[in-house]
Gaussian input, Z-matrix of N, CA and C with variables (Angstrom, degrees):
# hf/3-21g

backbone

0 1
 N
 C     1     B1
 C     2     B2     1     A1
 N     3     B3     2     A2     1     D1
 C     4     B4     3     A3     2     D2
 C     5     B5     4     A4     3     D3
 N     6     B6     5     A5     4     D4
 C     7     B7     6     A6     5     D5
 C     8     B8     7     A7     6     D6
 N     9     B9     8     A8     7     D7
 C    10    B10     9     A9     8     D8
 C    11    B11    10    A10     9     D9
 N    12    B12    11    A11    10    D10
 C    13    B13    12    A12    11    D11
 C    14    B14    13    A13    12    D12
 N    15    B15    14    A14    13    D13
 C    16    B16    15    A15    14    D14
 C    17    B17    16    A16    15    D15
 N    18    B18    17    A17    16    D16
 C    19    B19    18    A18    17    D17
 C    20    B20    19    A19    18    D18
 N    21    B21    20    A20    19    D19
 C    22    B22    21    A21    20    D20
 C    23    B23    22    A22    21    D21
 N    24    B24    23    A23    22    D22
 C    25    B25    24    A24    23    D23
 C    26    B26    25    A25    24    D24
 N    27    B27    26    A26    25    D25
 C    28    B28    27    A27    26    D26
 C    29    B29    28    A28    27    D27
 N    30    B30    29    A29    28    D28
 C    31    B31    30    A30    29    D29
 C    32    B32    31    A31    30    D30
 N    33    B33    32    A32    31    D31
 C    34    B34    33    A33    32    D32
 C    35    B35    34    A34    33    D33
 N    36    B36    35    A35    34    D34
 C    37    B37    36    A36    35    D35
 C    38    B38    37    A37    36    D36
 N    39    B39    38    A38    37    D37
 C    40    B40    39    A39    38    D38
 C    41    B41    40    A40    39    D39
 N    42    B42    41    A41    40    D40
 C    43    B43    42    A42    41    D41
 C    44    B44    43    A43    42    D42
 N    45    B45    44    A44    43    D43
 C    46    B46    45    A45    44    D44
 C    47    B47    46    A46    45    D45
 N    48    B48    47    A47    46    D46
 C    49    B49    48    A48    47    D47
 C    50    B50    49    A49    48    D48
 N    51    B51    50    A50    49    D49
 C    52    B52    51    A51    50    D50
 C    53    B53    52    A52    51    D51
 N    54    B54    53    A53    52    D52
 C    55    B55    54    A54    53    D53
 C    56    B56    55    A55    54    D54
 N    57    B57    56    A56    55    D55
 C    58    B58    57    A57    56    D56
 C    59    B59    58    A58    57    D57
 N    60    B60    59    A59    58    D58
 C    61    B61    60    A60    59    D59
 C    62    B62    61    A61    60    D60
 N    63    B63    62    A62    61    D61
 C    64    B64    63    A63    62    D62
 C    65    B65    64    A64    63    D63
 N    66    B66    65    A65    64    D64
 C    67    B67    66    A66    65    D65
 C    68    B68    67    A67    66    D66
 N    69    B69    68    A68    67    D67
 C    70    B70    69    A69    68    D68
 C    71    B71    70    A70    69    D69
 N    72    B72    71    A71    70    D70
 C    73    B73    72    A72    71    D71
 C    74    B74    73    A73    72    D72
 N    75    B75    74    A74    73    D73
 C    76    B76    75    A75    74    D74
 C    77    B77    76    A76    75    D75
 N    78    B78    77    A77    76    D76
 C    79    B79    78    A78    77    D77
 C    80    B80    79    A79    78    D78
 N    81    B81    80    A80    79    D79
 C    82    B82    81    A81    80    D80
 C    83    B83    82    A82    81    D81
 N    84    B84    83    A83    82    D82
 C    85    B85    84    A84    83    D83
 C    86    B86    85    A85    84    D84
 N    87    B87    86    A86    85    D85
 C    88    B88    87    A87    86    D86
 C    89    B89    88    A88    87    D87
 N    90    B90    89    A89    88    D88
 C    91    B91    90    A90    89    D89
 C    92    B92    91    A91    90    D90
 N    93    B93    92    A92    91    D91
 C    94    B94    93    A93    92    D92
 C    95    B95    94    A94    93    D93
 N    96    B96    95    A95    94    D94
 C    97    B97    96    A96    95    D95
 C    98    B98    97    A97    96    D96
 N    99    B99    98    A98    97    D97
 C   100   B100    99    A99    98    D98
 C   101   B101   100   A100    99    D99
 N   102   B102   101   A101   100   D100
 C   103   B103   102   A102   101   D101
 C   104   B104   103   A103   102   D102
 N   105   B105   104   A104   103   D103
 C   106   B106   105   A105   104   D104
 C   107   B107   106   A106   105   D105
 N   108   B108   107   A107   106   D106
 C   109   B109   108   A108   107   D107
 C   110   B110   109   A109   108   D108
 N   111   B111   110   A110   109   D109
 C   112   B112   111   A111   110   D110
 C   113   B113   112   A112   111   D111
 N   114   B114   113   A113   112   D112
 C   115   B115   114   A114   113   D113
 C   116   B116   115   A115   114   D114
 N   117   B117   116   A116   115   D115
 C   118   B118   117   A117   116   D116
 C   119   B119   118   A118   117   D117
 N   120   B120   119   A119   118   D118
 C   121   B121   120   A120   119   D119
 C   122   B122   121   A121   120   D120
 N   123   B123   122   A122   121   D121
 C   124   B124   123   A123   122   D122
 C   125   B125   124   A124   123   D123
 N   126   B126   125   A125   124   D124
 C   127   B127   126   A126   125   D125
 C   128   B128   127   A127   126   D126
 N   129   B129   128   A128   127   D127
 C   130   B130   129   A129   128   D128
 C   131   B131   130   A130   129   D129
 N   132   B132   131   A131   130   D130
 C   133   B133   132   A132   131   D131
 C   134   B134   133   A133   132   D132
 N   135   B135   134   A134   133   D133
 C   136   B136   135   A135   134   D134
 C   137   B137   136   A136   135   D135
 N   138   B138   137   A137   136   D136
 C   139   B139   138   A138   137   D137
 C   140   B140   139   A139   138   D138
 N   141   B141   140   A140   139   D139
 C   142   B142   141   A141   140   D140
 C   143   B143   142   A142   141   D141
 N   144   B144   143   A143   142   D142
 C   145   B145   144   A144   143   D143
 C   146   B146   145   A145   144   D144
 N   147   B147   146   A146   145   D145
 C   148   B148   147   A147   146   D146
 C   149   B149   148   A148   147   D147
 N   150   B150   149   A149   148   D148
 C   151   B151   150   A150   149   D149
 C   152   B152   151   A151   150   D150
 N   153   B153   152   A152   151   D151
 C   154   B154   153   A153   152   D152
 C   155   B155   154   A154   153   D153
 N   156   B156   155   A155   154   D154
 C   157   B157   156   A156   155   D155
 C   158   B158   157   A157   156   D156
 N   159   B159   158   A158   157   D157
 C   160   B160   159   A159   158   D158
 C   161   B161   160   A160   159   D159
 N   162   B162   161   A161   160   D160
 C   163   B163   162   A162   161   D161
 C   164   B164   163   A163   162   D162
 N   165   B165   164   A164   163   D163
 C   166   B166   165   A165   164   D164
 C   167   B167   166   A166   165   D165
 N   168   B168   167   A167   166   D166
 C   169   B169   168   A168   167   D167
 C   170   B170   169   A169   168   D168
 N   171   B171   170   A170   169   D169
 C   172   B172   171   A171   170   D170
 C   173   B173   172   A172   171   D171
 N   174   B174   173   A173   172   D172
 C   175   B175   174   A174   173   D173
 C   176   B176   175   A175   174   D174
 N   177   B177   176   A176   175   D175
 C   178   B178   177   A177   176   D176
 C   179   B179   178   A178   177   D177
 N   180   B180   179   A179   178   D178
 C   181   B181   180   A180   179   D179
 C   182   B182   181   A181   180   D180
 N   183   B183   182   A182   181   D181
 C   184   B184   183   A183   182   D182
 C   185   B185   184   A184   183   D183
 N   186   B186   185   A185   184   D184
 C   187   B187   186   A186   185   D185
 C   188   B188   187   A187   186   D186
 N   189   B189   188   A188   187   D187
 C   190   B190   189   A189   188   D188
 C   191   B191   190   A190   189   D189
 N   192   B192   191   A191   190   D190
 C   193   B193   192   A192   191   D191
 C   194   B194   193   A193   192   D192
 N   195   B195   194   A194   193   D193
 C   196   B196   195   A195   194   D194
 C   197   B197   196   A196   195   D195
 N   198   B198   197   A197   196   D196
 C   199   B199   198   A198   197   D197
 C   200   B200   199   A199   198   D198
 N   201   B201   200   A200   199   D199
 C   202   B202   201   A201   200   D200
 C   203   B203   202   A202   201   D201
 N   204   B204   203   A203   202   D202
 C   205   B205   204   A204   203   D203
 C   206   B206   205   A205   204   D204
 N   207   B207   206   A206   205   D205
 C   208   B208   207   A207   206   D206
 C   209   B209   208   A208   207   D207
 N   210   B210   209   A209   208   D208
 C   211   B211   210   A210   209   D209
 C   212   B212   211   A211   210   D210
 N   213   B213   212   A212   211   D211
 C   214   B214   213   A213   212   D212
 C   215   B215   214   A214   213   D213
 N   216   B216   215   A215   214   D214
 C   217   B217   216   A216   215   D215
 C   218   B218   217   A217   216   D216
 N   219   B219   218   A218   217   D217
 C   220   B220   219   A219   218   D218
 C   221   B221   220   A220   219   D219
 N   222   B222   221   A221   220   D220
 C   223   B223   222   A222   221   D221
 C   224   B224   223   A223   222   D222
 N   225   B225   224   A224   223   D223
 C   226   B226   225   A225   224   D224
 C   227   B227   226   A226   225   D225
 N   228   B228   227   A227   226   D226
 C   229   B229   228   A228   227   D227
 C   230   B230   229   A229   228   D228
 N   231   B231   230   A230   229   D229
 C   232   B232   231   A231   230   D230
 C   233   B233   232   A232   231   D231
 N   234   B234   233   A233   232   D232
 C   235   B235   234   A234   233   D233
 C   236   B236   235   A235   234   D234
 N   237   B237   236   A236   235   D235
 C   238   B238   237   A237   236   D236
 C   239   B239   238   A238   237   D237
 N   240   B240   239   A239   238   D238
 C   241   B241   240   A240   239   D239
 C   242   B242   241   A241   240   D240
 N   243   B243   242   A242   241   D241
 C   244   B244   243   A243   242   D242
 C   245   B245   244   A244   243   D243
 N   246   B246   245   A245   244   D244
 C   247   B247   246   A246   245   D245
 C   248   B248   247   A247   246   D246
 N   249   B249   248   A248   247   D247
 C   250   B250   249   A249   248   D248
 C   251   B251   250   A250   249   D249

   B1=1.4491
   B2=1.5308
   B3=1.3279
   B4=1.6714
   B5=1.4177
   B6=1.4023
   B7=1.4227
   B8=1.4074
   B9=0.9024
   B10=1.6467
   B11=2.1523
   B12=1.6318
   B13=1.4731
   B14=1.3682
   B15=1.0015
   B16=1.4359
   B17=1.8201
   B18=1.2222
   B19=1.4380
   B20=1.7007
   B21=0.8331
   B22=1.6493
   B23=1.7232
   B24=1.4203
   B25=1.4714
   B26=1.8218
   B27=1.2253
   B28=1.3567
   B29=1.2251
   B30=1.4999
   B31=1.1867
   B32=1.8027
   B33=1.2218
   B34=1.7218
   B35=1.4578
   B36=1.3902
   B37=1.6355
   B38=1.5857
   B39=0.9352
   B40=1.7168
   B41=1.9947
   B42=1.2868
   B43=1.0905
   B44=1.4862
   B45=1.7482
   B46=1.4738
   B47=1.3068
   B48=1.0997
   B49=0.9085
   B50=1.5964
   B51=1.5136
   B52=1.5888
   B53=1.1483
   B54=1.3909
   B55=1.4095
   B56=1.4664
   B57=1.4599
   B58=1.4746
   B59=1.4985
   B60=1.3764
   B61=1.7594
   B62=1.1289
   B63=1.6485
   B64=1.6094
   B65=1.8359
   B66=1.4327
   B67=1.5031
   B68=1.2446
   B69=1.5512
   B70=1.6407
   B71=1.7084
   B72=1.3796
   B73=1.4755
   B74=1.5204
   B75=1.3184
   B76=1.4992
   B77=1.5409
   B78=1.2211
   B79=1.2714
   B80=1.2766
   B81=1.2866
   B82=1.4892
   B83=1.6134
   B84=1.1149
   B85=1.9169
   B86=0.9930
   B87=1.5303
   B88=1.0319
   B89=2.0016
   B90=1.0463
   B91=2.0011
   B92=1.1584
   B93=1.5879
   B94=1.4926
   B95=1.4548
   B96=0.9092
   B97=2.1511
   B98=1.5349
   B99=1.3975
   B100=1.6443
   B101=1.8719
   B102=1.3833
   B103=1.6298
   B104=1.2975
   B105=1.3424
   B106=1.2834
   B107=1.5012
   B108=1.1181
   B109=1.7179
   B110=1.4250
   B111=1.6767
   B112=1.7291
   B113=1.6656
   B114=0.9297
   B115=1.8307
   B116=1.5176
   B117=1.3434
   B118=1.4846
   B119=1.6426
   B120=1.1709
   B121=1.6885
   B122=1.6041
   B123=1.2522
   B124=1.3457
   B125=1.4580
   B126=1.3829
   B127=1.5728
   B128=1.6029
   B129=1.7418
   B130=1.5502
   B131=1.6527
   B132=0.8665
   B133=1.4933
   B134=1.4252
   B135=1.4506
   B136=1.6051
   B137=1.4191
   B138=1.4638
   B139=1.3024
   B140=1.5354
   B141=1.1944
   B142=1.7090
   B143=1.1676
   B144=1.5394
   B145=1.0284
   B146=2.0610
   B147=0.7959
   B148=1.7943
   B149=1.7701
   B150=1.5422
   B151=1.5351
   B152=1.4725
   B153=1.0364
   B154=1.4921
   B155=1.3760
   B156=1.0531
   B157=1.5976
   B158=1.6730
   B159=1.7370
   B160=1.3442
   B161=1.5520
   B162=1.0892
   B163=1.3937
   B164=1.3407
   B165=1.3530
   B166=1.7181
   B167=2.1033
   B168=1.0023
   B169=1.9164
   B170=1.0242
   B171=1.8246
   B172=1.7224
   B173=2.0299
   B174=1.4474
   B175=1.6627
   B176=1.4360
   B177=1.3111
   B178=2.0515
   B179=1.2269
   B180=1.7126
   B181=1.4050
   B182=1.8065
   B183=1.4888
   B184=2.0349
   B185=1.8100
   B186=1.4595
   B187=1.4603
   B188=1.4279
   B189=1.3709
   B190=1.5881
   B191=1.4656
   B192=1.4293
   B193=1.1403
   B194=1.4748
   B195=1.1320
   B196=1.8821
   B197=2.0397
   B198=1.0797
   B199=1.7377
   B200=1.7530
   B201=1.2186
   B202=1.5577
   B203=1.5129
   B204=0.8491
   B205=1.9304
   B206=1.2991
   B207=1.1872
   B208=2.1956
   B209=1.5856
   B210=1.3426
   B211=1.3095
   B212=0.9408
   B213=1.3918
   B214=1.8443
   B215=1.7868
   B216=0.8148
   B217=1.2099
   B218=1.5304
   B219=1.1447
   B220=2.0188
   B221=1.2339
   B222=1.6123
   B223=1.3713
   B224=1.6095
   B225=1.1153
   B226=1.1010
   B227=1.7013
   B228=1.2921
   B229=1.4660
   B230=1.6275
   B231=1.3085
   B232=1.0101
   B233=1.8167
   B234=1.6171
   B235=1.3203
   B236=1.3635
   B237=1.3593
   B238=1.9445
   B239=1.3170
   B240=1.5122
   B241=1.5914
   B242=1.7086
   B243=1.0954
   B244=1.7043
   B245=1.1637
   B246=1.0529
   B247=1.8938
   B248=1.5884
   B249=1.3288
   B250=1.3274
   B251=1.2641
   A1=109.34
   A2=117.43
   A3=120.71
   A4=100.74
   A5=110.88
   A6=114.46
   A7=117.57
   A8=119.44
   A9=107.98
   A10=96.28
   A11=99.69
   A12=80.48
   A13=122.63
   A14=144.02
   A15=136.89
   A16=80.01
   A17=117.38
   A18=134.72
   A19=118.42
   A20=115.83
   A21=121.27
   A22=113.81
   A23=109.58
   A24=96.30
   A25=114.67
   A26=116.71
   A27=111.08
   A28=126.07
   A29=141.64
   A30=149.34
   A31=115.09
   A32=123.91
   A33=105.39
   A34=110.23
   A35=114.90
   A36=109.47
   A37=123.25
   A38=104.63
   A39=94.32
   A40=117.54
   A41=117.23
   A42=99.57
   A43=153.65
   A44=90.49
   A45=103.50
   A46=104.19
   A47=174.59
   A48=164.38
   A49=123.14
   A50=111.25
   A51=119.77
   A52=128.15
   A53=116.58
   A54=141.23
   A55=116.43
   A56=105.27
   A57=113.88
   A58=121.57
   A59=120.91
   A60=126.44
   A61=92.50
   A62=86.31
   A63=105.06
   A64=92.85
   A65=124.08
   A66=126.35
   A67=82.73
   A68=151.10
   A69=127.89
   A70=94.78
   A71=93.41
   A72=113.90
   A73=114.31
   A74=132.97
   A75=122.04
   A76=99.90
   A77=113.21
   A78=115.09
   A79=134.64
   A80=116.92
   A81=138.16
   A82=106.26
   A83=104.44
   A84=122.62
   A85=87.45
   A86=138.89
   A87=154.83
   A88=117.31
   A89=97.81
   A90=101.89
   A91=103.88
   A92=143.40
   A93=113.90
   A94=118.07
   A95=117.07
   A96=107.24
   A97=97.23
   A98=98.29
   A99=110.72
   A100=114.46
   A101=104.16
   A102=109.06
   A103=117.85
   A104=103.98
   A105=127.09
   A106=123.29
   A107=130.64
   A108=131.02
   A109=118.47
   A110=88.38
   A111=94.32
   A112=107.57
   A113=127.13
   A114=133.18
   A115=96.04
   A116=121.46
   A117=115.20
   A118=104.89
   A119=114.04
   A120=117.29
   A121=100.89
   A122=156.85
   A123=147.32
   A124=119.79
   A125=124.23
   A126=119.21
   A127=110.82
   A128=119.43
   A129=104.44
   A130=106.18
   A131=128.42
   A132=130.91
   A133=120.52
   A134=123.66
   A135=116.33
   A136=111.42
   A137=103.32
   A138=117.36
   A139=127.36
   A140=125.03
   A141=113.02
   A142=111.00
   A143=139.56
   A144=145.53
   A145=93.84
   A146=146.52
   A147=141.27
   A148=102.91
   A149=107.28
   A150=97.80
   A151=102.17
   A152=133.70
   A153=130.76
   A154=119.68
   A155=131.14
   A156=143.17
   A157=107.73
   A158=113.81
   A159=95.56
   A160=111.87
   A161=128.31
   A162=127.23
   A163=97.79
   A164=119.13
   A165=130.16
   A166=112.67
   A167=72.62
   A168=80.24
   A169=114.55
   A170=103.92
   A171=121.31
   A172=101.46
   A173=105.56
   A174=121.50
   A175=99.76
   A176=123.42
   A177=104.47
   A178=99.87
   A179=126.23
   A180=115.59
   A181=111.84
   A182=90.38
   A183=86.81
   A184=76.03
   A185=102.48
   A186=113.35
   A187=97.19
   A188=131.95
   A189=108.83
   A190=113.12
   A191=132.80
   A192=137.13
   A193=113.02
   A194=89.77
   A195=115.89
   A196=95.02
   A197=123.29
   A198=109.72
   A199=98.75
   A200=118.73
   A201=121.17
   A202=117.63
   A203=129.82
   A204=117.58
   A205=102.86
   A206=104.96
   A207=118.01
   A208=106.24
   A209=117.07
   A210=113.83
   A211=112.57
   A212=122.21
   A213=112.33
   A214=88.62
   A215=144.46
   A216=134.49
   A217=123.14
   A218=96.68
   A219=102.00
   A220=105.70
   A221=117.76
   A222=113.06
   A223=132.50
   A224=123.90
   A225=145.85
   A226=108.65
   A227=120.07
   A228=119.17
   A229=100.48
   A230=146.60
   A231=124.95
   A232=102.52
   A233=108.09
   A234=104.48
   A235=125.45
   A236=107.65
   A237=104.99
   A238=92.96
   A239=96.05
   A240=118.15
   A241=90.38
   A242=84.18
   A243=121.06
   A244=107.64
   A245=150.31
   A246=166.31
   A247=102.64
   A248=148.39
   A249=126.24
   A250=83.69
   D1=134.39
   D2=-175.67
   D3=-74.64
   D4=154.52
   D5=164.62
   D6=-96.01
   D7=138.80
   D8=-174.27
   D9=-123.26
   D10=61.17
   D11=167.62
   D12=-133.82
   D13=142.07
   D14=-137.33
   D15=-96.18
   D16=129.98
   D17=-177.26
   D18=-111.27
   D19=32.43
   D20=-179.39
   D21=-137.63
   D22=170.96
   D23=-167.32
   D24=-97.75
   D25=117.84
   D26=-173.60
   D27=-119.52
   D28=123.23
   D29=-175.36
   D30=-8.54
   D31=27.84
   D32=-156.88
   D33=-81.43
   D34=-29.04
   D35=154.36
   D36=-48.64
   D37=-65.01
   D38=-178.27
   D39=-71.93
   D40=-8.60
   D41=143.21
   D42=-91.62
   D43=-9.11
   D44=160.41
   D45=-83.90
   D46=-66.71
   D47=-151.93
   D48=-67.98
   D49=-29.29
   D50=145.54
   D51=-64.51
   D52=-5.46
   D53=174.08
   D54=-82.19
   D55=-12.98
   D56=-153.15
   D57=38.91
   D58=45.14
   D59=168.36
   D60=-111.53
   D61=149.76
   D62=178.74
   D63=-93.75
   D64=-172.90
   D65=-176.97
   D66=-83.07
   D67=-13.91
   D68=-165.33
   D69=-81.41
   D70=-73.30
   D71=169.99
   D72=-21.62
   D73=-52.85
   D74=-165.82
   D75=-102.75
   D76=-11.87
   D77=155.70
   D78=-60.56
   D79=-33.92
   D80=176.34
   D81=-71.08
   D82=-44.25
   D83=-179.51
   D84=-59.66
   D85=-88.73
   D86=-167.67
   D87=-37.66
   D88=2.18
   D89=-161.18
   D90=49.70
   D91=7.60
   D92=-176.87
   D93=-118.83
   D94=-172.25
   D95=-166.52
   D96=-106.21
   D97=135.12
   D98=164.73
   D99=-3.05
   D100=-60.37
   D101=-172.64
   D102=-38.09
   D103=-54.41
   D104=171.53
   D105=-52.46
   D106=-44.17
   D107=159.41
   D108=-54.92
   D109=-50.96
   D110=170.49
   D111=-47.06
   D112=-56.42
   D113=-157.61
   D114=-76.87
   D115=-40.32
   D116=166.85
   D117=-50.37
   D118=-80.30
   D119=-165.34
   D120=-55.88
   D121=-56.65
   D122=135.93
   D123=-14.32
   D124=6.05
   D125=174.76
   D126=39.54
   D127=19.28
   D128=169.92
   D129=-91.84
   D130=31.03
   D131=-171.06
   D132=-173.62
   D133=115.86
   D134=179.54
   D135=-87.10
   D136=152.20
   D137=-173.28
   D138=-77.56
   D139=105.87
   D140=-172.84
   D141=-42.34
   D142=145.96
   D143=-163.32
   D144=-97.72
   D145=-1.34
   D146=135.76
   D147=-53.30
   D148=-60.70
   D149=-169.46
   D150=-67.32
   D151=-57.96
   D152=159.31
   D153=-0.27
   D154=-93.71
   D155=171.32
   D156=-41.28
   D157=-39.32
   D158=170.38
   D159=-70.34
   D160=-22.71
   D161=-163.42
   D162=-69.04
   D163=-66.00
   D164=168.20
   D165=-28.97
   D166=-35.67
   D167=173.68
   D168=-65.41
   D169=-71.02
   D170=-164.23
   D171=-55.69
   D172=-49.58
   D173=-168.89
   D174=-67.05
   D175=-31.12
   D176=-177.64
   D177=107.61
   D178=-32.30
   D179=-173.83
   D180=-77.60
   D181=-172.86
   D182=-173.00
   D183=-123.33
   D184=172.98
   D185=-166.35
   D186=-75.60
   D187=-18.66
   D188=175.78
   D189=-88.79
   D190=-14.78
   D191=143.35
   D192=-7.10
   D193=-75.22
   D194=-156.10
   D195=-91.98
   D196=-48.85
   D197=-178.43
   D198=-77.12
   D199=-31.73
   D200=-171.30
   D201=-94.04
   D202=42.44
   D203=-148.84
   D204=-59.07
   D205=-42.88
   D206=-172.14
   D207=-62.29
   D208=-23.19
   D209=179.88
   D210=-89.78
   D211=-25.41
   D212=-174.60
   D213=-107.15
   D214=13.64
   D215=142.89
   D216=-70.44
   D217=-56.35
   D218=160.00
   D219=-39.34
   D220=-75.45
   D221=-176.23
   D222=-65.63
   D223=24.36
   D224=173.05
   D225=-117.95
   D226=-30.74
   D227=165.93
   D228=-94.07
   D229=7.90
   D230=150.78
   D231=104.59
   D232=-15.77
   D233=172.72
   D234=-73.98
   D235=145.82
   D236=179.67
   D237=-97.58
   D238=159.91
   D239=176.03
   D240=-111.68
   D241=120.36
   D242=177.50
   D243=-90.45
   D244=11.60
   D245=169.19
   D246=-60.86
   D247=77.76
   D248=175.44
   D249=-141.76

């Protein structure tokens, strides 16, 4: 059986919280219980990539937001990534 869980550490506290959700609240969005957000934002647990994309929904961000932070920070200061 594939795993489908995104395994690295990604901003999800500070975009819930730019979200103005509390962990109950985006938890509830999310179908899953408080514990579970907690262990997301604590990096003890990866995020299924279904709850993933909903999170990107419910929070306002787009998935490179949240897997990319350094890039949409550039692009928010107006810098290009010169990488080609």
């Amino acid at each position: 059986m594939e795993d489908n869980t995104i395994k690295r550490k990604l901003p999800i506290k500070a975009a819930r919280i730019a979200a103005g959700l509390s962990q109950e609240e985006l938890a509830k969005e999310l179908g899953v219980t408080r514990m579970t957000v907690s262990n997301w934002e604590n990096n003890k647990k990866g995020m299924r990539t279904t709850a993933f994309y909903l999170f990107c929904k419910v929070t306002g961000f787009s998935t490179d937001d949240i897997l990319m932070p350094e890039k949409s920070a550039k692009r928010e200061h107006g810098e290009e990534d010169n990488a080609n």
